[in-house]
TORKOL-4160 file (C-alpha; in steps of 0.2 Angstrom, whole numbers, padded with zeros to 4 digits, m for minus):
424
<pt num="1" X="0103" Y="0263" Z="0213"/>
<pt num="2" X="0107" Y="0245" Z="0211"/>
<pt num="3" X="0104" Y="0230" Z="0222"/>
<pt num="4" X="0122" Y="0226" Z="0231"/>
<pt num="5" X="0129" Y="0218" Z="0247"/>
<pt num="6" X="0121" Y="0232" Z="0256"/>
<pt num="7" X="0105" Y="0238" Z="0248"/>
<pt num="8" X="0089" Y="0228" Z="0244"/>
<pt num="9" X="0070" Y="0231" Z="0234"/>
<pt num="10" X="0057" Y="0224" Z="0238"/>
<pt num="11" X="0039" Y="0229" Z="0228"/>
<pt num="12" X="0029" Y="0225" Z="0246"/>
<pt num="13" X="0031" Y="0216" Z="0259"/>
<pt num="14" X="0033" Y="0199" Z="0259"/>
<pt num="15" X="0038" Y="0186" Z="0274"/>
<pt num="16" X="0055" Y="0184" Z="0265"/>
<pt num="17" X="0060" Y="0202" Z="0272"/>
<pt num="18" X="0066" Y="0194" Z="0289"/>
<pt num="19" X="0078" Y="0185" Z="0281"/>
<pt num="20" X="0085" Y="0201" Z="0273"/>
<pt num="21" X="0085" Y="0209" Z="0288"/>
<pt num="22" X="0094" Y="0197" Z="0297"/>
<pt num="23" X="0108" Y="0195" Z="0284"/>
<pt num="24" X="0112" Y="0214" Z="0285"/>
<pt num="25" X="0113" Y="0213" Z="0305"/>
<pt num="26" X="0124" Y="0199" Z="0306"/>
<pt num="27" X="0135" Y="0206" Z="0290"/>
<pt num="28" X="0138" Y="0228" Z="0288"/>
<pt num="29" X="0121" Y="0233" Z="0290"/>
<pt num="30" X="0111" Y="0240" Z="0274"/>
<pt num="31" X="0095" Y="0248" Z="0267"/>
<pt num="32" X="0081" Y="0239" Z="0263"/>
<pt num="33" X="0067" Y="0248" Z="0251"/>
<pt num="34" X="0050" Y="0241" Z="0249"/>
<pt num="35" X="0038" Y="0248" Z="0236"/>
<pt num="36" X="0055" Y="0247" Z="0223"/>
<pt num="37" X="0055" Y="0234" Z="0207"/>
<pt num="38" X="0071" Y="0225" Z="0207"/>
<pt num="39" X="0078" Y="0237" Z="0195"/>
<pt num="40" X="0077" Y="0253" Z="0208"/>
<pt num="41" X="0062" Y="0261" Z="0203"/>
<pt num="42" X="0047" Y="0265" Z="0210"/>
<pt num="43" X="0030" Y="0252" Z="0213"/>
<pt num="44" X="0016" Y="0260" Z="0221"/>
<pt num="45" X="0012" Y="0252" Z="0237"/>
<pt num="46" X="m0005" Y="0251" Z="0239"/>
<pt num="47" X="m0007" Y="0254" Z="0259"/>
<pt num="48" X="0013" Y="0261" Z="0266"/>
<pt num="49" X="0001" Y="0261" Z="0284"/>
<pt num="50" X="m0002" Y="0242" Z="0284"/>
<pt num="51" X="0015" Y="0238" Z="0276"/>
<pt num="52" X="0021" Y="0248" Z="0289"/>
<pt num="53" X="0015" Y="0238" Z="0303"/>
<pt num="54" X="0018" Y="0221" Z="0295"/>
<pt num="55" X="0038" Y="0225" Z="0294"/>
<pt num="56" X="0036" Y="0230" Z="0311"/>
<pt num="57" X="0027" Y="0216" Z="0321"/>
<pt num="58" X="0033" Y="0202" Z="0309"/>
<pt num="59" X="0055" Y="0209" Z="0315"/>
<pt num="60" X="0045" Y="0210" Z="0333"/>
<pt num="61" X="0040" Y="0193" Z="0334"/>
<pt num="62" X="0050" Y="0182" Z="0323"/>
<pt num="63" X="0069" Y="0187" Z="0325"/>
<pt num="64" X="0080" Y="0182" Z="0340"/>
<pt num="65" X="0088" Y="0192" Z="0350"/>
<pt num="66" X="0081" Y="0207" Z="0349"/>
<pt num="67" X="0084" Y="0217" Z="0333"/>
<pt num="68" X="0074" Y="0232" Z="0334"/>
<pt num="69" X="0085" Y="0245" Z="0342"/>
<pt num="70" X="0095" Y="0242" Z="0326"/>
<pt num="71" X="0082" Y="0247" Z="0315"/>
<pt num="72" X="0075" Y="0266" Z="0308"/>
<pt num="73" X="0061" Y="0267" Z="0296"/>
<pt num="74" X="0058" Y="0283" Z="0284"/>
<pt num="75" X="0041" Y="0285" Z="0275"/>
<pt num="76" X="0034" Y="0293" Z="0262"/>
<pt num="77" X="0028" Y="0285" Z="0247"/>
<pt num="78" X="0039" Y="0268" Z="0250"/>
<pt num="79" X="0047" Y="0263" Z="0265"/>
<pt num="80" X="0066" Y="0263" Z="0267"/>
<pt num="81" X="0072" Y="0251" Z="0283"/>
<pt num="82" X="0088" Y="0255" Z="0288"/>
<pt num="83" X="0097" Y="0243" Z="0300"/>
<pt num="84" X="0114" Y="0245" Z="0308"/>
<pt num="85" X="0126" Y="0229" Z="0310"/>
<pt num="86" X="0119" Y="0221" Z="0326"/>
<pt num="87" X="0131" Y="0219" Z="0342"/>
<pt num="88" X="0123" Y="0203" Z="0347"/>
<pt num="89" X="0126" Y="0189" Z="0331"/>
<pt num="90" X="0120" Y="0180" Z="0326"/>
<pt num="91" X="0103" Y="0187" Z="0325"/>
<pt num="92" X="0091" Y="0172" Z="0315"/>
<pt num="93" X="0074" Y="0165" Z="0313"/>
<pt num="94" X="0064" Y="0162" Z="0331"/>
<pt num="95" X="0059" Y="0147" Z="0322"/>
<pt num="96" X="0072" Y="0139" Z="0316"/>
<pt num="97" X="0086" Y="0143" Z="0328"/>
<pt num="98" X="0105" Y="0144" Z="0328"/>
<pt num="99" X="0107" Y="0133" Z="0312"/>
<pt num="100" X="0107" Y="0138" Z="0293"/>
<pt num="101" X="0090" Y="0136" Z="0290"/>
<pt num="102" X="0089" Y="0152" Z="0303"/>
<pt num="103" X="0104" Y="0163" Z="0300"/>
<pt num="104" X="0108" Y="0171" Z="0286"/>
<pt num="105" X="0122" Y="0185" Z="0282"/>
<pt num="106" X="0124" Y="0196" Z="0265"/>
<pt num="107" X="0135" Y="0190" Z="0250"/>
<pt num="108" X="0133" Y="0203" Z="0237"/>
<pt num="109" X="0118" Y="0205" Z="0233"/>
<pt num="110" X="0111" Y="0190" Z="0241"/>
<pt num="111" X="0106" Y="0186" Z="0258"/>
<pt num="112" X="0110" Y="0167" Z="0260"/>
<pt num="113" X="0112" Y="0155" Z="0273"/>
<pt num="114" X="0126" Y="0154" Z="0286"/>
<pt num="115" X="0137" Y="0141" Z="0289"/>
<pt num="116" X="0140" Y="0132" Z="0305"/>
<pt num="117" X="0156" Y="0139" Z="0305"/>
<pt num="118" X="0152" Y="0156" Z="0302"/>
<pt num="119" X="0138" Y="0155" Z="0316"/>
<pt num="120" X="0153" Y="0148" Z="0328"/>
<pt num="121" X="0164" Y="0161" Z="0323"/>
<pt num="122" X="0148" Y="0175" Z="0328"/>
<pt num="123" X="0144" Y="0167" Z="0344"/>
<pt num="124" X="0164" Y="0167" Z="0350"/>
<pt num="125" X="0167" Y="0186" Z="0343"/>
<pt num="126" X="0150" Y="0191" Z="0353"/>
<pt num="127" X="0150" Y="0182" Z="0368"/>
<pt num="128" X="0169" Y="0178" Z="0368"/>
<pt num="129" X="0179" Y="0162" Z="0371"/>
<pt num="130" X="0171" Y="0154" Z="0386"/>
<pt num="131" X="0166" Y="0140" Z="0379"/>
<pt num="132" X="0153" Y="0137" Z="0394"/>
<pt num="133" X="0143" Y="0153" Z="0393"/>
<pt num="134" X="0142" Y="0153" Z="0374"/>
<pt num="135" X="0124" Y="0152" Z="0364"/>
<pt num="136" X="0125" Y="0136" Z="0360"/>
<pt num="137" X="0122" Y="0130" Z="0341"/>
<pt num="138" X="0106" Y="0116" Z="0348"/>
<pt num="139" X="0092" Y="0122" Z="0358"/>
<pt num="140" X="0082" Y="0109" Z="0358"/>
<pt num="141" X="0089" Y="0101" Z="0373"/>
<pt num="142" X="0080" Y="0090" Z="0387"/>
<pt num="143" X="0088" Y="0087" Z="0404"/>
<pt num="144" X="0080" Y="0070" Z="0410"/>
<pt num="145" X="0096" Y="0062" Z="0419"/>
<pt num="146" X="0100" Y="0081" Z="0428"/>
<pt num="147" X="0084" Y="0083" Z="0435"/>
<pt num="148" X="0083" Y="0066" Z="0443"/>
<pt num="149" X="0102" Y="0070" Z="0450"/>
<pt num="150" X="0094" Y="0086" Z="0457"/>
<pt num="151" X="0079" Y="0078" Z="0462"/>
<pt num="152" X="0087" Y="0064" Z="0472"/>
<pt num="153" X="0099" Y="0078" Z="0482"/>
<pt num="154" X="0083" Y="0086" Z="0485"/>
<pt num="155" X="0086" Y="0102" Z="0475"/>
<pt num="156" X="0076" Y="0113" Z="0465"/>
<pt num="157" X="0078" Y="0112" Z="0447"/>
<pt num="158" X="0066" Y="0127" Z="0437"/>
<pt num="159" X="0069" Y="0137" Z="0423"/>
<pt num="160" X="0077" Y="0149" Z="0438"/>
<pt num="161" X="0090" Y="0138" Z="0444"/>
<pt num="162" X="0094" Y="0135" Z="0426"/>
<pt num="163" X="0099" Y="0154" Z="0425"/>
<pt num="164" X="0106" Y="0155" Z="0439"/>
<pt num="165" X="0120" Y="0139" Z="0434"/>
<pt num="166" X="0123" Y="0147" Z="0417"/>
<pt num="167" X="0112" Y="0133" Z="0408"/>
<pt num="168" X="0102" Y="0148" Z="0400"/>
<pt num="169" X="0109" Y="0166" Z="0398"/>
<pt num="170" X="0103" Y="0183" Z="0399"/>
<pt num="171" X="0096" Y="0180" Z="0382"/>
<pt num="172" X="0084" Y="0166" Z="0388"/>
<pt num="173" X="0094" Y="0153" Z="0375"/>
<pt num="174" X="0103" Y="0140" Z="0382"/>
<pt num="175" X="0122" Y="0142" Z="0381"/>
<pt num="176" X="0133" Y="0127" Z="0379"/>
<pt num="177" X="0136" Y="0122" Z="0398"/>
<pt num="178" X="0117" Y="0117" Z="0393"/>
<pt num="179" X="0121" Y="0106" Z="0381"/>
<pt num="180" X="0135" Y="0097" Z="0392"/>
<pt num="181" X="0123" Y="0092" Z="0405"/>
<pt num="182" X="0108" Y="0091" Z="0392"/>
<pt num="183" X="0101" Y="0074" Z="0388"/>
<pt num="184" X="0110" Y="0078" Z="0370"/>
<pt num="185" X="0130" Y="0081" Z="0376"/>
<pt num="186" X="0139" Y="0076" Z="0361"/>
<pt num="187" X="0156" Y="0073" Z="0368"/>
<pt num="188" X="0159" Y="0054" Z="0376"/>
<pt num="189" X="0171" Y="0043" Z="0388"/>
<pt num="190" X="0180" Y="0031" Z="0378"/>
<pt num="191" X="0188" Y="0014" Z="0390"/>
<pt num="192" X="0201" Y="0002" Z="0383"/>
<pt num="193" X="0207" Y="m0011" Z="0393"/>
<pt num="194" X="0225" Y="m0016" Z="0387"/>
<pt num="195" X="0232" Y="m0036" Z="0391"/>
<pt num="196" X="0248" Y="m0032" Z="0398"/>
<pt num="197" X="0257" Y="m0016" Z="0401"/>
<pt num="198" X="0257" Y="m0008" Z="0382"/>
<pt num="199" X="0244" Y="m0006" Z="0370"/>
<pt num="200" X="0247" Y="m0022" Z="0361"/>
<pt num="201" X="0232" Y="m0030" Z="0362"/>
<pt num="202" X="0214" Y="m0025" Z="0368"/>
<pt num="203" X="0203" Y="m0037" Z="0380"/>
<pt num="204" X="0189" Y="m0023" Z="0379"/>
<pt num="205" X="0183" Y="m0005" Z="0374"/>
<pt num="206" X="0169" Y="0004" Z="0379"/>
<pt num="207" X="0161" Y="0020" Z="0374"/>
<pt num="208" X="0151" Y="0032" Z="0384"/>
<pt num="209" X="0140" Y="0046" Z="0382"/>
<pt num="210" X="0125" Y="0055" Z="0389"/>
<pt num="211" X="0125" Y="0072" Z="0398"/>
<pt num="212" X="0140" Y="0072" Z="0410"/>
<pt num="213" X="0131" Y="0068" Z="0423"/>
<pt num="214" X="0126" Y="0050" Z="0416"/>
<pt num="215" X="0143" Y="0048" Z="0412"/>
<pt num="216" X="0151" Y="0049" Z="0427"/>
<pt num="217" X="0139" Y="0037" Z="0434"/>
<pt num="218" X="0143" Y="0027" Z="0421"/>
<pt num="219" X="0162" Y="0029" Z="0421"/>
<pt num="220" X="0163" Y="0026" Z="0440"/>
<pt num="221" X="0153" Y="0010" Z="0440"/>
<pt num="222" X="0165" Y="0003" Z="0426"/>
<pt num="223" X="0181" Y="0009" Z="0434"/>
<pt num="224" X="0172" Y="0000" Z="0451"/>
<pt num="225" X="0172" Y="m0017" Z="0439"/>
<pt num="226" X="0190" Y="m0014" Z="0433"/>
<pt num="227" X="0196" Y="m0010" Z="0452"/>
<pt num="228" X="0200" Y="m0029" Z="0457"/>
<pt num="229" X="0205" Y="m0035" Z="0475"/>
<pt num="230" X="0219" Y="m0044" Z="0480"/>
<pt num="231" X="0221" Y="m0054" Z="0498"/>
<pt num="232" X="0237" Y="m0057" Z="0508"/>
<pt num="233" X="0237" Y="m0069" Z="0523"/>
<pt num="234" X="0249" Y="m0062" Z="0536"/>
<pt num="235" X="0247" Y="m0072" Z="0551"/>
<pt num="236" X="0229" Y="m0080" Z="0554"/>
<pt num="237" X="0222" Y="m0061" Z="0546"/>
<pt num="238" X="0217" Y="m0059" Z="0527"/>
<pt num="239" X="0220" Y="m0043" Z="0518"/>
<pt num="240" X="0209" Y="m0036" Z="0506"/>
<pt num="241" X="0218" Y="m0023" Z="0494"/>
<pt num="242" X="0209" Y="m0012" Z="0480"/>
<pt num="243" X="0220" Y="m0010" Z="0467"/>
<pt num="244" X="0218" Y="0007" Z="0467"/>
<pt num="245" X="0211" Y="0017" Z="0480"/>
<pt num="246" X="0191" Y="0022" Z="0477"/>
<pt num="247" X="0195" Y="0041" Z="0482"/>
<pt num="248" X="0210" Y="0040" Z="0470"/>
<pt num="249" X="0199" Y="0035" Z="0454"/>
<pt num="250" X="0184" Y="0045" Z="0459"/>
<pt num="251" X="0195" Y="0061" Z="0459"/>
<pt num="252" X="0203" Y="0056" Z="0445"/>
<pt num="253" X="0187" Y="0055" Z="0434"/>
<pt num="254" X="0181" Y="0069" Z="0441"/>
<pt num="255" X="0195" Y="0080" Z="0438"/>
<pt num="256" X="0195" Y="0074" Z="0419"/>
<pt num="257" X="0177" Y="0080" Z="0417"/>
<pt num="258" X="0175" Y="0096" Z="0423"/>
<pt num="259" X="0194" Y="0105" Z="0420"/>
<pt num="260" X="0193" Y="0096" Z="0399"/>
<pt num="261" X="0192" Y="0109" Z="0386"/>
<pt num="262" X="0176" Y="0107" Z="0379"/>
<pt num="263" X="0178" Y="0116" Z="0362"/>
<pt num="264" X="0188" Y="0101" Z="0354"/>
<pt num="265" X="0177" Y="0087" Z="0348"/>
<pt num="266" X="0187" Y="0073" Z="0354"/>
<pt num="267" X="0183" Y="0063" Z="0371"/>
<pt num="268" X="0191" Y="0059" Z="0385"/>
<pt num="269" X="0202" Y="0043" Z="0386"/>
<pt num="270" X="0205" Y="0031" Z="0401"/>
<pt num="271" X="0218" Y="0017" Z="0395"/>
<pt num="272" X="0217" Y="0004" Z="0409"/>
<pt num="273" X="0235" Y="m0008" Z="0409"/>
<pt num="274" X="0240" Y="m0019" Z="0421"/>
<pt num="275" X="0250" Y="m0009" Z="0431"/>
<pt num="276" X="0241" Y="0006" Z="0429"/>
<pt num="277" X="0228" Y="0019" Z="0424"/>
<pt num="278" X="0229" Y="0035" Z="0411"/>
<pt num="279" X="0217" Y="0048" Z="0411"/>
<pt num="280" X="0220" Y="0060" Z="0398"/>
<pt num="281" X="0209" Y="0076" Z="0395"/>
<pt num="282" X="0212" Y="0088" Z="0381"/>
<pt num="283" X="0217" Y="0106" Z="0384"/>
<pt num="284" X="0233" Y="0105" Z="0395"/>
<pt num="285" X="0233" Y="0117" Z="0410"/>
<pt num="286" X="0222" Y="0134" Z="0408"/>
<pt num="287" X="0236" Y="0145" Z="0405"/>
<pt num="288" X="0246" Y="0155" Z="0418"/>
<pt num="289" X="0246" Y="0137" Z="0428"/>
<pt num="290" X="0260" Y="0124" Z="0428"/>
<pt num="291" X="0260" Y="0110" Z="0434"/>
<pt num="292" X="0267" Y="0112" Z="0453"/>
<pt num="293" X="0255" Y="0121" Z="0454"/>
<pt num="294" X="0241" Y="0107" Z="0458"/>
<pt num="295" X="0250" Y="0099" Z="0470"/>
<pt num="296" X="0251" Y="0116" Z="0480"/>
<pt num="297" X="0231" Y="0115" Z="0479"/>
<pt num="298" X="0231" Y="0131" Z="0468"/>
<pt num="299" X="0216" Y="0130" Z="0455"/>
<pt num="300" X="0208" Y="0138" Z="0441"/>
<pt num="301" X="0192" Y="0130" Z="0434"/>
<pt num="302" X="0192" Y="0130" Z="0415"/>
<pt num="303" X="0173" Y="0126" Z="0414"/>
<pt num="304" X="0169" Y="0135" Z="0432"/>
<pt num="305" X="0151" Y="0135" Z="0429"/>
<pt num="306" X="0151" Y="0117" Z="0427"/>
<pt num="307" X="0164" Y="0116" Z="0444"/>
<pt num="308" X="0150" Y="0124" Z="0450"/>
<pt num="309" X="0134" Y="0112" Z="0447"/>
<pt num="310" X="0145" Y="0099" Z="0452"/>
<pt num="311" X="0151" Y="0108" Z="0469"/>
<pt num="312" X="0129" Y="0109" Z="0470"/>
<pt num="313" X="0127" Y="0092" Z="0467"/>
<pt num="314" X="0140" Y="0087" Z="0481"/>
<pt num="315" X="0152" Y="0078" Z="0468"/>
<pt num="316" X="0165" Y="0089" Z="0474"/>
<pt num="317" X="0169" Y="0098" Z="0490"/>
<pt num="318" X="0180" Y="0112" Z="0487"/>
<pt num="319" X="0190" Y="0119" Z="0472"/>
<pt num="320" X="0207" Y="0114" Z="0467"/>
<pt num="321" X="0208" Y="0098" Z="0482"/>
<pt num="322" X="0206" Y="0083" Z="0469"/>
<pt num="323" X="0225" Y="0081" Z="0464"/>
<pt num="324" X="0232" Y="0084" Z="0483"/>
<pt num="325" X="0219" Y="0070" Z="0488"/>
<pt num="326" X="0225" Y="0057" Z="0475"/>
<pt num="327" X="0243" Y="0061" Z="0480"/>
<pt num="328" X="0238" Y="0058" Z="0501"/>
<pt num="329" X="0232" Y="0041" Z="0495"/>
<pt num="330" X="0249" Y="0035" Z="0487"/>
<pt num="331" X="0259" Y="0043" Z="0502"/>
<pt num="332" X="0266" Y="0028" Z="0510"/>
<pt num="333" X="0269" Y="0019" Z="0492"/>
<pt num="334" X="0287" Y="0018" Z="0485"/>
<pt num="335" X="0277" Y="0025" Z="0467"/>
<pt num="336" X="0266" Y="0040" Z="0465"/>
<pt num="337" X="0254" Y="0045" Z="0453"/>
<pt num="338" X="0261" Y="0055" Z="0440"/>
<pt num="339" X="0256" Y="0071" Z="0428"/>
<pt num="340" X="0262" Y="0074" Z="0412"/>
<pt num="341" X="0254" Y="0091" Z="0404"/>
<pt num="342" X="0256" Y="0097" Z="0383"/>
<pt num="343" X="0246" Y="0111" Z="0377"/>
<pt num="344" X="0234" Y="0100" Z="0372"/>
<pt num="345" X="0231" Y="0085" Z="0385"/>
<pt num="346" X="0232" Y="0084" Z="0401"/>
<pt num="347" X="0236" Y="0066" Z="0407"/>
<pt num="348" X="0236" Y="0056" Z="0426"/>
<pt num="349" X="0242" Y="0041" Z="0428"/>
<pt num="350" X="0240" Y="0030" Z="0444"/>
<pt num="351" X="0249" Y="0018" Z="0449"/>
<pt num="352" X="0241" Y="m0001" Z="0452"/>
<pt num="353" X="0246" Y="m0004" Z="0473"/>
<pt num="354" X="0244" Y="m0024" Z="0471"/>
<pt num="355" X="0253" Y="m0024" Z="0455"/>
<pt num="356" X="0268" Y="m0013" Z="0465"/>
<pt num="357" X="0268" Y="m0025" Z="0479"/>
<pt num="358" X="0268" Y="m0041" Z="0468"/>
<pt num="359" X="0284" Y="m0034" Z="0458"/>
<pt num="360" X="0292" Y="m0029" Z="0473"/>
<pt num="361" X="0286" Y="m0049" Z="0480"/>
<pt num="362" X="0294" Y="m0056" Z="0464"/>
<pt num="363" X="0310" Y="m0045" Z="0465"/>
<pt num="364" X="0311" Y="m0053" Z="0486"/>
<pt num="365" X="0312" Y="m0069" Z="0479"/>
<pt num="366" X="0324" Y="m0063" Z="0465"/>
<pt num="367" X="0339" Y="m0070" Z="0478"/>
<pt num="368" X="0357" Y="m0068" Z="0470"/>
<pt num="369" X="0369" Y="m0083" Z="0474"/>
<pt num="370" X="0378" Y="m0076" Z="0488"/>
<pt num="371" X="0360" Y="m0069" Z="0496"/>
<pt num="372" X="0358" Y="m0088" Z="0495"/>
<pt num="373" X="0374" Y="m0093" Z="0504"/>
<pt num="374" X="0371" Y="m0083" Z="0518"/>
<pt num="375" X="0350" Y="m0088" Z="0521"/>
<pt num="376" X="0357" Y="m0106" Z="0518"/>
<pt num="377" X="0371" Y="m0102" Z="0532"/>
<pt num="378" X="0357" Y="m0096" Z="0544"/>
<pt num="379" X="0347" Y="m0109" Z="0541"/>
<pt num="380" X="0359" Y="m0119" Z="0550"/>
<pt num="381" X="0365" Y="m0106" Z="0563"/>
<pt num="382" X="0355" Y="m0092" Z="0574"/>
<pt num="383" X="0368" Y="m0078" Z="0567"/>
<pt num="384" X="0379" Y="m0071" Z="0555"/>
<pt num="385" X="0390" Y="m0058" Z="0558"/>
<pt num="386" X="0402" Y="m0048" Z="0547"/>
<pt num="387" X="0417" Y="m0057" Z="0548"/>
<pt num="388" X="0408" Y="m0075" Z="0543"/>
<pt num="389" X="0399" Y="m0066" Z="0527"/>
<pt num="390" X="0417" Y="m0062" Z="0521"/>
<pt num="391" X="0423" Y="m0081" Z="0526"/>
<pt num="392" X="0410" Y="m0088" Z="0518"/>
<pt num="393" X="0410" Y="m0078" Z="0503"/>
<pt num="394" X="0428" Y="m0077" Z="0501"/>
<pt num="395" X="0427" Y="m0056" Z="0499"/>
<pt num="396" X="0433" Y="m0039" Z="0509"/>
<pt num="397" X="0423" Y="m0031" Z="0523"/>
<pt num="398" X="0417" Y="m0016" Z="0512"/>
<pt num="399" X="0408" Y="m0029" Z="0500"/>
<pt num="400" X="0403" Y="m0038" Z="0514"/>
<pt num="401" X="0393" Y="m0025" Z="0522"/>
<pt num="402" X="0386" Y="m0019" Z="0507"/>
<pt num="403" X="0377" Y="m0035" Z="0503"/>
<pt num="404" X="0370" Y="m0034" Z="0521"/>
<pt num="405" X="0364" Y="m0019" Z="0517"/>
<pt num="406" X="0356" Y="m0024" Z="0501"/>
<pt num="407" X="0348" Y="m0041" Z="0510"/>
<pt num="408" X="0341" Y="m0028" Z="0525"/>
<pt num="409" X="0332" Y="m0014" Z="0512"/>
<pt num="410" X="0326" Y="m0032" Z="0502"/>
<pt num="411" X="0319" Y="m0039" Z="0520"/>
<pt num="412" X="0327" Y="m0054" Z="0519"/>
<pt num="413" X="0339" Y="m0050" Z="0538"/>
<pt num="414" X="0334" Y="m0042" Z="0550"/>
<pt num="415" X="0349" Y="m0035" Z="0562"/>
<pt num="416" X="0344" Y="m0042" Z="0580"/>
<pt num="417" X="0347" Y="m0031" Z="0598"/>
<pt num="418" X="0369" Y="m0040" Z="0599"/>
<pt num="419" X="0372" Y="m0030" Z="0581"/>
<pt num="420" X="0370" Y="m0049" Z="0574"/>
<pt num="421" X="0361" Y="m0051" Z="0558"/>
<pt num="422" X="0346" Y="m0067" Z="0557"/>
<pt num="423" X="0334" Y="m0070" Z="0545"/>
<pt num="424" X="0319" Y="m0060" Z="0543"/>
């Protein structure tokens, strides 16, 4: 018998055995044989009964999750552990966590450490690709701004509700809907506020991160400072106009935070341009959606234990209203927001209103010569009819009438109760 990538000797126990064990259980399983030198042959231990119980309590205590109903023993005059591969990998170190310094798999004859990217790839083959409800990599979280949300809605927030939300699992480790709402949420907002109505040129970027729930406080008290108001005098009244509805942006935001596809690395974007606003998420739509789909109200959450905490904290009233609510906003505008979906993003655009009316102000005043020859003619006169627009404009009746009917849609006439046209 040799040492190879599934048998191990060990002379007596030593606190290095965990490690072995651990690599055979997250790798093909394998035999361990203590009282053996490392060429195969017997050592004498000096008490199998103590040894014994050393294996024992020291697999008990110090290996996460629980490893033991993959494990025999046989003794006699040494000890032979035999462990089966486990069905719950990555198995690792109680004290050092999900990291290399606590997982270690078999390669030959050697038990090393794991990379990150083989303890991702453990964690999705056993708990499967929701991202949310995976073991996530960094348990040492802390959850300071989501306890003083749940505080402030009055809320409970133990170690129970935690379990019940899907911030911990069955396993008692904190899964990776944890780490979004942790205090240590990797991923970020990134704002760039554009001159103009490309990307040519910045006027300013900013970058947030937190747990999600600092970041939408955060994003919605920018967006707030980019939402600027414009006034229109009509008669002796003054009119205050968002830019963009507060509902609309608010949705918006929201929508980009909880149905994002977490398991990229990248953030989420909001370009901010003159006459508009793009928020794009990565993931696209979870598949069997398209995109007719949202504006039929129809949803399916990506992240729905993170819908869910939001839907507790009162950010959101029900599932799958965010994208008909924008769309009721910009009902009585000419422009609508707009969704444009790849397999990777998800982007939503809206419209700037005071932006729309200015254009369409400037385009009013835009008037062509012969617009001018006729609001010059009633300038002079109460009416103009047909017949006088072609007199005065030296053309047929069908061109005639359709410049009246381009000068009524422009709001420049107004046709009065005689079928006489005067200026508006």
């Amino acid at each position: 018998m040799i040492e190879d990538n599934n048998t191990e000797f060990k002379q007596e126990y030593t606190a290095d055995i965990k490690k072995e064990i651990i690599a055979f259980a997250n790798t093909d399983g394998g035999m361990i044989y203590v009282g053996r030198d490392d060429d195969g042959s017997p050592h004498n231990l000096l008490n199998v009964d103590e040894t014994l119980s050393q294996i024992t309590n020291s697999i008990r205590d110090s290996i996460l999750p629980d490893i033991t109903m993959f494990i025999s023993y046989d003794v006699s005059s040494e000890i032979k552990i035999t462990i089966k591969e486990g069905t719950n990998k990555p198995y690792y170190l109680a004290d050092k966590g999900l990291r290399p310094a606590g997982v270690y798999v078999r390669q030959g004859a050697s038990s090393v450490p794991a990379s990150f990217e083989q303890i991702r790839q453990m964690i999705k083959l056993t708990d499967g690709d929701r991202f949310e409800t995976a073991r996530s990599l960094s348990q040492d979280l802390t959850f300071n701004d989501l306890s003083e949300e749940f505080k402030e809605k009055n809320i409970d927030f133990g170690a129970n509700q935690k379990r019940t939300l899907g911030i911990i699992g069955s396993d008692g480790l904190y899964t990776n809907l944890g780490v979004l709402l942790s205090d240590q949420c990797a991923h970020t907002i990134k704002f760039a506020v554009f001159n103009g109505l490309t990307k040519f040129e910045f006027k300013t970027r900013k970058e947030i991160d937190g747990s999600l729930i600092r970041q939408l406080h955060s994003a919605f008290d920018f967006l707030n400072l980019a939402n600027n108001v414009s006034a229109k005098i009509s008669g002796l009244n003054r009119i205050e106009q968002y830019d963009y509805p507060e509902e609309a942006i608010r949705e918006a935001m929201l929508n980009a935070v909880i149905h994002r596809d977490y398991s990229f690395s990248g953030s989420i974007i909001v370009n901010i341009y003159d006459d508009k606003i793009e928020f794009v998420s990565l993931g696209g739509l979870v598949p069997g959606l398209i995109k007719e789909d949202l504006y039929s109200g129809i949803s399916q959450p990506r992240n729905e234990k993170l819908a869910n905490v939001f839907h507790r904290l009162k950010y959101i009233e029900a599932y799958g209203t965010g994208i008909r609510k924008i769309m009721q906003y910009y009902e009585h505008l000419p422009i609508k927001p707009d969704i444009t979906v790849t397999n990777a993003t998800f982007v939503l655009t809206l419209p700037n209103i005071n932006y729309i009316s200015h254009v369409a102000d400037s385009q009013k005043n835009k008037i062509s010569p012969q617009y001018q020859q006729i609001t010059d003619y009633l300038k002079s006169h109460d009416i103009i009819t047909n017949k006088t627009v072609q007199t005065i404009l030296n053309i047929g009746q069908t061109r005639a009438y359709t410049i009246i009917k381009e000068m009524l849609s422009a709001g420049l006439i107004e046709k009065n109760d005689y079928g006489n046209y005067i200026l508006a």
